[in-house]
N, C-alpha and C positions, 0 to 999 in steps of 0.2 A: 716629746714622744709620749712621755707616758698620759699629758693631757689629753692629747689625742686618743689614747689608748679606753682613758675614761670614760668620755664621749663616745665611743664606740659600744661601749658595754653598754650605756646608759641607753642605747641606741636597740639595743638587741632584747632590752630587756623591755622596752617600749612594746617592740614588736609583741615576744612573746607573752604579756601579759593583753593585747589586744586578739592575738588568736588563744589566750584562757578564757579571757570573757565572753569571744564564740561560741566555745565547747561548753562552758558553763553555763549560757543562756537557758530560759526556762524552757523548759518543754514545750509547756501551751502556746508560747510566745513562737517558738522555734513552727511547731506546726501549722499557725493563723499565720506567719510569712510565708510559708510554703508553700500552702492553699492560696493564697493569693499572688503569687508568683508564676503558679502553675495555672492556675484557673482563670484570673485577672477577677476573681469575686470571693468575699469571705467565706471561709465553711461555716456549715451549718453548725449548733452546740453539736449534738450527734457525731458528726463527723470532727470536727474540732477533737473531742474528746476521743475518741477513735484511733485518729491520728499522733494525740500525744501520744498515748499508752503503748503505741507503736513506737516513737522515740524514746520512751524511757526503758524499752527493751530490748534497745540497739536494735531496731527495722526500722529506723528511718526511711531507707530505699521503700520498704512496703510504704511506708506513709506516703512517700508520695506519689506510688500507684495508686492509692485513693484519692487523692489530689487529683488526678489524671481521669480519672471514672465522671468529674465534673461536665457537663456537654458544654460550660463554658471555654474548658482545654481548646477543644474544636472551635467553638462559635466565635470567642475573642479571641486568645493568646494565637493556637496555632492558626487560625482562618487569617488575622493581621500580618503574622510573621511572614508566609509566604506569598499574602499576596505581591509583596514588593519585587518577587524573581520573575513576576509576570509581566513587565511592561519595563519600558526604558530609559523611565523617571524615577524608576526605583521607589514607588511609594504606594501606600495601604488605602489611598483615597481611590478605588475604581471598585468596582461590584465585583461579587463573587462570580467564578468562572470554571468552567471544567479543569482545568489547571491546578487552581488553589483544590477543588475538590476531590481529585485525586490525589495529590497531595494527601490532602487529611485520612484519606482513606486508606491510605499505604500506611500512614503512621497506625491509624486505630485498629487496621487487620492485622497489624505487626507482620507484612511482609516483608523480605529484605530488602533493605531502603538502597542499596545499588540499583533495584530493577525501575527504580524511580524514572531511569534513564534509558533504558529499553524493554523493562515487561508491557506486555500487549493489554494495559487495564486502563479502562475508566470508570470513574466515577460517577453515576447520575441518581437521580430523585428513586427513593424505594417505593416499590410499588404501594405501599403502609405507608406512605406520606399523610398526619391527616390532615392537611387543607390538598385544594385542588391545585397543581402543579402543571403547567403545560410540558407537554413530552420533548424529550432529546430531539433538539433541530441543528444540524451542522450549519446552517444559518443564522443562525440568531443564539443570542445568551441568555434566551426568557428565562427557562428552565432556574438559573441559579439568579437571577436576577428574584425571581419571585422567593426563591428558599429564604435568601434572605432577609427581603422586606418582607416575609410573613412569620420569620422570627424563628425559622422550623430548626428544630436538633438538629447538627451537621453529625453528631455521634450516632443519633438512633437514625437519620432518617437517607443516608446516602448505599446505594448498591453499587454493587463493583460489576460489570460487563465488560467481554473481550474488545477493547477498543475497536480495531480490524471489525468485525462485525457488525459493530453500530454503526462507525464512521464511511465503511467501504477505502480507509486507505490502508493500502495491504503494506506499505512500509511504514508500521506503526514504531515508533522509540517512545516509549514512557509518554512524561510529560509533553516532551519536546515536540511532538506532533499534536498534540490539543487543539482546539479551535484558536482558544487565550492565547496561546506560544504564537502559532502562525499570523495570529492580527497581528501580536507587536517585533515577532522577529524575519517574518516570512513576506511581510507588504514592501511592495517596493523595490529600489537599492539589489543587491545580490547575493542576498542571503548572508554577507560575513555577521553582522546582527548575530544570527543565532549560533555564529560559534562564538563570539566574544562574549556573550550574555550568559555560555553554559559557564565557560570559564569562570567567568566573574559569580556567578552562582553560587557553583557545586566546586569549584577548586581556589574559591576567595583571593584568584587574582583576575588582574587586565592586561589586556596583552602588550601593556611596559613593563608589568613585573617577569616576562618573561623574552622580554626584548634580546635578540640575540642575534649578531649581523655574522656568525660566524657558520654557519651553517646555510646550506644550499640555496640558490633563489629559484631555481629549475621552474617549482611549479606557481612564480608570482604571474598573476595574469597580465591581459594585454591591456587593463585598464589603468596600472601602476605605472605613473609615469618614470623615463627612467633616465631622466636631467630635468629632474621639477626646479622650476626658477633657471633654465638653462646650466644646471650644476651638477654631473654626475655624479660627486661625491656629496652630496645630501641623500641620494638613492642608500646609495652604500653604506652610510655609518646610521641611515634614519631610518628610511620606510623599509628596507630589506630585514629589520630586526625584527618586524611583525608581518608582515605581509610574508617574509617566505615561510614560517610558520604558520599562517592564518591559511594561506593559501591554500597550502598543503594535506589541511583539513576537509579543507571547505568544496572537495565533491560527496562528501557525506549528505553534502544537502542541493544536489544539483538537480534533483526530479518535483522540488516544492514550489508552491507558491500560493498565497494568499491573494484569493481575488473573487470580486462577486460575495464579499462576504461570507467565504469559506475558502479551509485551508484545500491545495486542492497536490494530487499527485501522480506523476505521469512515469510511471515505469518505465525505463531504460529510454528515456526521452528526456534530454538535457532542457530545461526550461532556458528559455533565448536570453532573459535580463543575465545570466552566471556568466555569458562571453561577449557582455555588450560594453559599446566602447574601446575603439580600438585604439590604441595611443600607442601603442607600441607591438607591432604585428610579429614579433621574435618573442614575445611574452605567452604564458601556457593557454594550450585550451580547452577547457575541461571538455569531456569527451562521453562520459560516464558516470557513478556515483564512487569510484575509487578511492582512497584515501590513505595518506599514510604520514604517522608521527614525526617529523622532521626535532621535535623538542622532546623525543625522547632518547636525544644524544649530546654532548654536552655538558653547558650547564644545568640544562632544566631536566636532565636524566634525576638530577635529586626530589622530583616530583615523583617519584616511585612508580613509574610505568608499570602495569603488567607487561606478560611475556609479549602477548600477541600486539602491535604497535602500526599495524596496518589492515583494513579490510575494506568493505563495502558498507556504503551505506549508513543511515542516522542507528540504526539499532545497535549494530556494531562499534561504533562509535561511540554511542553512548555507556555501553559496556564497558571498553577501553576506558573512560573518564570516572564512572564510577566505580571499576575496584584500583584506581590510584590511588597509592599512598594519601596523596594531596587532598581528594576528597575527602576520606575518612579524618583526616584533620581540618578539613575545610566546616564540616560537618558540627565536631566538637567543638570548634572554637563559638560558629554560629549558636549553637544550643546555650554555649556559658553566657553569652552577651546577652541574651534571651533571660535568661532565669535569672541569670546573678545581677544584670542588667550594668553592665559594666564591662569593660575587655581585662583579659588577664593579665595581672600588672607584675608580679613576681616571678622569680624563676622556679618557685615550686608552685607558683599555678601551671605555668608553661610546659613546665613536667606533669601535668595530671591533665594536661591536653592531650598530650601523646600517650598519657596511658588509655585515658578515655577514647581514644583512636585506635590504640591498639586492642581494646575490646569491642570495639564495635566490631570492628572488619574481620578481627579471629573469632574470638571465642560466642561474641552476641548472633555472629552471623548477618550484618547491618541491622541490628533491633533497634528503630529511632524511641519507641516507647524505653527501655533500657540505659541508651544515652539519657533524655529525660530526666529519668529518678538518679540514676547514677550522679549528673550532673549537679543538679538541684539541691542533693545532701551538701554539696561541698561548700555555700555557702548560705544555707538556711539559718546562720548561728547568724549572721551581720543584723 
């Protein structure tokens, strides 16, 4: 016992002189990781110098708002990060798109990063672009195809315009109706895509982490078979744990559809792919864009629902997903992995996820700039 007891201490003491040698790191040192962590490019001497002087006077967090003033923030670090929630391969090798650019423009206006998911904003080319830009087409992705292969500032050179306006579809959600979103989650198949994709997104699960056969199958459609393999207890213990949840969701998105290369939307007209396939005619049929949270009872109630857990419609919806609990730690965890470039491995990082969540959603207001520096301090010592 008490060998053990030695090896413990020896163990703790390990630790704690590996987080002295963080805190005690040099300044300079501390700021030229930070800048390139945030920026994915060294600071200038200038700013270098800038930035320690701010770490030696406890403003880390200011430091690395000037880290963030970089138009690299935009152009590599944040333009890569989220290109990957744009397609269904999950990966930063596709062109930039209205999607990733709103995106970046909700972070650099510092609006609240819930409306990610239902404010009525897009982002396109400023009229002060200085090379020549072909104009916003709901056809095509010149527009940001060209920003990028001409290398343009996504910090200086992007405008924000009432989506609805540009686009002509009046049930505009955030991102989620984009041209970007609708190619990879609206083509096709029946729309479940874009609810699994928001999930996996903005609340960093799939829907087996949420697998739940205990709850209603009412609204599983008619295309869920229901003795797949001639076995009705596969329904029951399998496809009913996502599907009657999926399902459930999924007349949020029953007016869309991706076609003719553009997203396209048809008001209070059920698009025909949502009730195709008929394998089982006692299965639901969606009728409307109605919608209501079947996993906000339960076990997945621990996802921190808001109140409101039923309505119409992708904006509504989107609403619903992003002031959950789940998000805002969906959110932080995403940002640590990003800057620290690593997932949080102890249980006092784990705890400063959930603080960093619990300051976004209360006190920041969703400030993703905020998350950011907040985050970033926490392990610029490594």
């Amino acid at each position: 016992m008490q060998h053990l007891f030695k090896k413990e201490v020896i163990m703790i003491s390990l630790v704690s002189l590996i987080f002295s040698t963080n805190a005690l790191a040099d300044a300079r040192s501390q700021a030229y990781r930070l800048h390139n962590r945030l920026a994915g490019v060294p600071p200038t001497p200038e700013v270098l110098t800038q930035m320690e002087s701010l770490i030696k006077n406890g403003n880390a967090k200011q430091a690395a708002s000037v880290a963030m003033e970089n138009q690299n923030f935009y152009n590599l670090t944040l333009k890569n990060w989220v290109k990957k929630w744009t397609n269904v391969d999950n990966t930063s090798r596709v062109p930039l798109n209205d999607y990733v650019a709103t995106v970046l423009g909700i972070i650099r206006d510092d609006i609240p990063f819930d409306q990610v998911l239902y404010g009525d904003h897009l982002y396109i080319a400023a009229a002060t672009t200085p090379v020549t830009i072909p104009a916003y087409n709901n056809k095509d992705n010149n527009m940001y195809v060209e920003l990028e292969n001409k290398f343009v500032s996504l910090k200086d050179n992007l405008m924000r315009v009432v989506q609805s306006a540009t686009t002509g579809i009046t049930g505009t959600a955030g991102v989620l109706t984009t041209r970007a979103a609708g190619s990879a989650f609206f083509s096709a198949g029946t729309n479940r895509r874009m609810t699994r994709y928001t999930f996996m997104n903005y609340l960093c699960r799939d829907f087996e982490a949420v697998h739940d056969i205990n709850i209603s199958d009412f609204h599983v459609r008619r295309d869920v078979e229901r003795n797949p393999g001639g076995d009705s207890r596969t329904y029951k213990s399998q496809c009913v744990g996502c599907h009657a949840g999926q399902d459930s969701l999924g007349g949020a998105f029953a007016y869309y559809d991706f076609a003719d290369n553009e997203l396209k939307y048809t008001e209070g007209v059920v698009n025909p792919k949502i009730n195709k396939n008929n394998l089982y005619s006692d299965g639901f049929v969606t009728k409307n864009d109605e919608w209501i949270n079947m996993w906000a009872q339960g076990q997945n109630a621990n996802l921190g629902w808001p109140e409101k857990t039923e309505g119409k419609g992708a904006r509504e919806l989107g609403m619903m997903i992003s002031r959950s609990r789940a998000f805002s730690e969906c959110m932080s965890t995403r940002v640590f992995e990003l800057v620290c470039i690593r997932k949080p491995k102890i249980d006092s990082e784990k705890k400063e996820i959930k603080r960093l969540a619990d300051l976004f959603q209360a006190q920041d207001k969703f400030s993703m700039k905020n998350l950011f520096a907040e985050t970033s301090v926490l392990c610029m010592g490594e």
